[in-house]
C-alpha positions in Angstrom: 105.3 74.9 93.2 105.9 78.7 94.4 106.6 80.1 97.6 106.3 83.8 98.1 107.7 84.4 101.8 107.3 87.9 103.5 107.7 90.2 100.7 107.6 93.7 101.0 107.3 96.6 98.0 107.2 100.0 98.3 106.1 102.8 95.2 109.0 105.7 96.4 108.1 106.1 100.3 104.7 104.6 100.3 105.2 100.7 101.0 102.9 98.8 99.2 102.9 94.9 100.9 104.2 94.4 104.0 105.6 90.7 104.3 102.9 89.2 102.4 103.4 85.0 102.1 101.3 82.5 99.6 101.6 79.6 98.4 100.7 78.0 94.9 100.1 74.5 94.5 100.7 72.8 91.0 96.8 71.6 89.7 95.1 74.1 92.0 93.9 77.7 92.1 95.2 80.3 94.5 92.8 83.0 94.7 94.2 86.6 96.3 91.1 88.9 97.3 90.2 92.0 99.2 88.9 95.3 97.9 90.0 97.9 95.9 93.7 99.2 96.4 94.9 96.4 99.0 98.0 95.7 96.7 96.4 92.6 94.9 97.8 93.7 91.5 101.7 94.8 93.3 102.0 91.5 95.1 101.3 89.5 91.1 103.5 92.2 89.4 106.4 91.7 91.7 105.9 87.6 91.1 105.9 88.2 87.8 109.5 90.5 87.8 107.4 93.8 86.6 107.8 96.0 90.2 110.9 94.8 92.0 110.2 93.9 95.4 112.0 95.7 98.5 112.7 92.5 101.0 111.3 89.0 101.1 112.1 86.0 98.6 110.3 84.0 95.5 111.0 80.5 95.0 109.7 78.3 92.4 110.3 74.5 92.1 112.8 74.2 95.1 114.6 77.5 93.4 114.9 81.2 94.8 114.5 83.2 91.9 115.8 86.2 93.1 115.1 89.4 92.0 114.1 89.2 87.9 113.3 91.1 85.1 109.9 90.3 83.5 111.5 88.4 81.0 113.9 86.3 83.2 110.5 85.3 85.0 108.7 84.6 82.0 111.4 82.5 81.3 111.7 80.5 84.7 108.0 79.5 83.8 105.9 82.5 85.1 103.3 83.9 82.5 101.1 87.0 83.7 97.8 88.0 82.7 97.9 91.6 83.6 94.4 93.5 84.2 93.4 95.1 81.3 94.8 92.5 78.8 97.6 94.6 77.2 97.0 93.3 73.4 99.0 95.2 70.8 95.7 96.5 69.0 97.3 96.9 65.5 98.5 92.9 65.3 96.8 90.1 64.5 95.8 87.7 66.7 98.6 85.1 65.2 100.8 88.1 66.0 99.9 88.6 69.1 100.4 84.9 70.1 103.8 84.8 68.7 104.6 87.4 71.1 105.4 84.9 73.3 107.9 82.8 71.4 109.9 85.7 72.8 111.0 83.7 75.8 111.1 80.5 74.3 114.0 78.8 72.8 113.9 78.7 68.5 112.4 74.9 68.3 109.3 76.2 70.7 108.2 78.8 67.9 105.0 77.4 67.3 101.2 78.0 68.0 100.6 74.4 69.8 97.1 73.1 68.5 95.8 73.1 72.3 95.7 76.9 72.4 92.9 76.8 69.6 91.3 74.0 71.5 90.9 75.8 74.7 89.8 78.7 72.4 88.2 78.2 69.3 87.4 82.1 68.4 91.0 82.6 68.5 91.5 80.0 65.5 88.5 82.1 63.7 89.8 84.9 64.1 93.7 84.6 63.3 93.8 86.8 60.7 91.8 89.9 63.2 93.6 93.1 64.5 93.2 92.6 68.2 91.9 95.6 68.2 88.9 95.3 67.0 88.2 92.0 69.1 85.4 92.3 71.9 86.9 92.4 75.7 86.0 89.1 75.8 88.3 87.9 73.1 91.2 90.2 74.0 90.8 88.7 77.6 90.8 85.2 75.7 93.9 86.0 73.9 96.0 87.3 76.4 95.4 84.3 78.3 96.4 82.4 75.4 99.6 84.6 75.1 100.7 83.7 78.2 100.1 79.8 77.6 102.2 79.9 74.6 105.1 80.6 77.1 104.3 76.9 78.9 104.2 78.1 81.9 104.5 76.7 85.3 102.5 79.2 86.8 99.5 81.5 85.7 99.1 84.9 87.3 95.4 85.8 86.2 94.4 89.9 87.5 91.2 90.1 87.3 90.1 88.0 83.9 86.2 88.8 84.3 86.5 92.9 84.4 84.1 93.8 81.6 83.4 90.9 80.4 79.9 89.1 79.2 78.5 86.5 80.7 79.0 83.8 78.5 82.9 84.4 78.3 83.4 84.7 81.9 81.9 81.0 81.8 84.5 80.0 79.0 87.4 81.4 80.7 86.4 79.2 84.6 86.1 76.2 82.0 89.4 77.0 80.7 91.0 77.3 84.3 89.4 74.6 85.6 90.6 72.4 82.2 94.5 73.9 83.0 94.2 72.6 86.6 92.9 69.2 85.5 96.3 68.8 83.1 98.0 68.9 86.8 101.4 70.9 85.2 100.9 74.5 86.6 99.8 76.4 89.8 97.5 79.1 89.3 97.5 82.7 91.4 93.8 84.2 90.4 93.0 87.8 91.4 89.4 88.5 91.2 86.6 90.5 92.5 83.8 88.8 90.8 83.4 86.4 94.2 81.0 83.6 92.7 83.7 83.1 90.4 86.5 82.9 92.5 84.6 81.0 95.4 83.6 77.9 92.7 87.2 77.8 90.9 89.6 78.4 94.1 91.2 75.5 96.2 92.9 78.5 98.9 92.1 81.8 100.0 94.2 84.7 100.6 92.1 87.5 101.5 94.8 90.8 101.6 94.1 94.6 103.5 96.6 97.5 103.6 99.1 95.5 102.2 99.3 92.6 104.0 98.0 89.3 104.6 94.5 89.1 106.3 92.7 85.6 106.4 94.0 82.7 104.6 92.5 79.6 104.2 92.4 76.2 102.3 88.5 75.8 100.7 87.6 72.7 102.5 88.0 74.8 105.9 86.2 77.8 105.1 82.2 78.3 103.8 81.1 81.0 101.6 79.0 83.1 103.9 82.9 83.3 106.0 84.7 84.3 103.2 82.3 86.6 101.7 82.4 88.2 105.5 86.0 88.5 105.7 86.1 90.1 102.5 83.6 92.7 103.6 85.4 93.4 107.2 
C-alpha cells in the first residue's frame, strides 16, 4: 500500500533521516519506535507532505507521489494524526470533524454514521468546544478527523501521550477494528511499548535518523524488541 524508499530530510544543515525505507501493508499496523529525537515524528510529517523531504521517493498504490503539500496528500488518501492532537479549541466537535470535508469532493460532506460508532463520546458531545474536551477525547477526535478524510493510510504520532487508561484501551480497539475492515495501512508511532508490541504486525525500530532493526512480528519476541529499543 506505501513504500517509503531511502528518504532523507534535513532542518537547514542538520539532516534529519538518512535513507530511511518502510513499508505499510493495507489491514496491518506499522509500528516506527526508538527513543526520544530519532526523527520518528520527521519521517510521518514528510509522508504526510508537512516537511518536504530532501531525496528518496513515496509511493502509494503502485503511484510515486512526489513531493506534496499536506493537502495534495490528504487528498491521495493520507490522513495524519499529529502528536499533540491539533483541535481548534473554540469549535465544536461537529466543527472540528467537518474540517475534513476540506479534501473531499462536495457529495462526501457528511459525518458517516461509523465515526460515531467507533466513538460514541464524540456523538455526546457534538455540540462541545473541543476545548474543553479531556486529552482523551481530543485524541479521539482528531483520530476521527482524519477518518472523515477515508483515508488509505493512517499516520498515528504518539495517540497514548497523556492519556488515561481506559481511553488508551478504546483507541487499540479502534485500530485494531480499522485493520479488521482490511481498507487502509496503518504507520503507528508510539512509545508506550505494551501497546505497540500487542497491536503491531512490523517493527521499525529508528536511531540518529536512520533505520535500525526491522522486523515482521512473527520473527521477533518481545524481550528482542524491547532490547533493541534500549541499545
Amino acid at each position: 500500500m506505501l513504500n517509503v524508499k531511502d528518504l532523507t530530510l534535513k532542518y537547514g544543515q542538520s539532516q534529519i533521516l538518512n535513507g530511511v525505507s518502510l513499508d505499510a501493508q493495507i489491514g496491518k499496523v506499522s509500528v516506527v519506535m526508538g527513543t526520544n529525537g530519532v526523527g520518528k515524528t520527521s519521517l510521518l510529517k514528510a509522508i504526510a507532505g508537512r516537511h518536504p523531504y530532501a531525496q528518496g521517493s513515496i509511493t502509494l498504490d503502485g503511484s510515486a507521489l512526489g513531493h506534496m503539500t499536506a493537502f495534495d496528500a490528504a487528498r491521495a488518501g493520507i490522513a495524519y494524526v499529529p502528536q499533540g492532537r491539533e483541535v481548534f479549541p473554540l469549535m465544536t466537535v461537529v466543527e472540528n470533524l467537518q474540517t475534513g470535508f476540506a479534501c473531499l469532493d462536495g457529495r462526501d460532506h457528511q459525518i458517516p454514521t461509523e465515526i460515531y460508532d467507533l466513538f460514541p463520546v464524540l456523538h455526546d458531545m457534538a455540540q462541545r468546544r473541543g476545548g474543553d474536551l479531556s486529552g482523551g477525547q481530543q485524541q479521539q477526535l482528531a483520530i476521527a478527523r482524519a477518518l472523515i478524510t477515508r483515508p488509505k493510510v493512517l499516520l498515528l504520532d504518539e495517540p497514548t501521550e497523556g492519556i488515561q487508561p481506559n481511553i488508551i484501551q478504546q483507541i487499540g480497539d479502534v485500530i485494531k477494528q480499522l485493520c479488521a475492515r482490511g481498507d487502509m495501512a496503518i504507520v503507528l508511532v508510539e512509545q508506550f511499548f505494551d501497546f505497540a508490541f500487542d497491536l503491531g504486525d512490523a517493527f521499525t525500530v529508528m536511531e540518529r535518523g536512520a533505520v535500525r532493526f526491522q522486523k515482521n512480528a512473527d520473527a521477533v519476541t518481545r524481550d528482542a524488541l524491547y532490547s533493541e529499543i534500549l541499545v
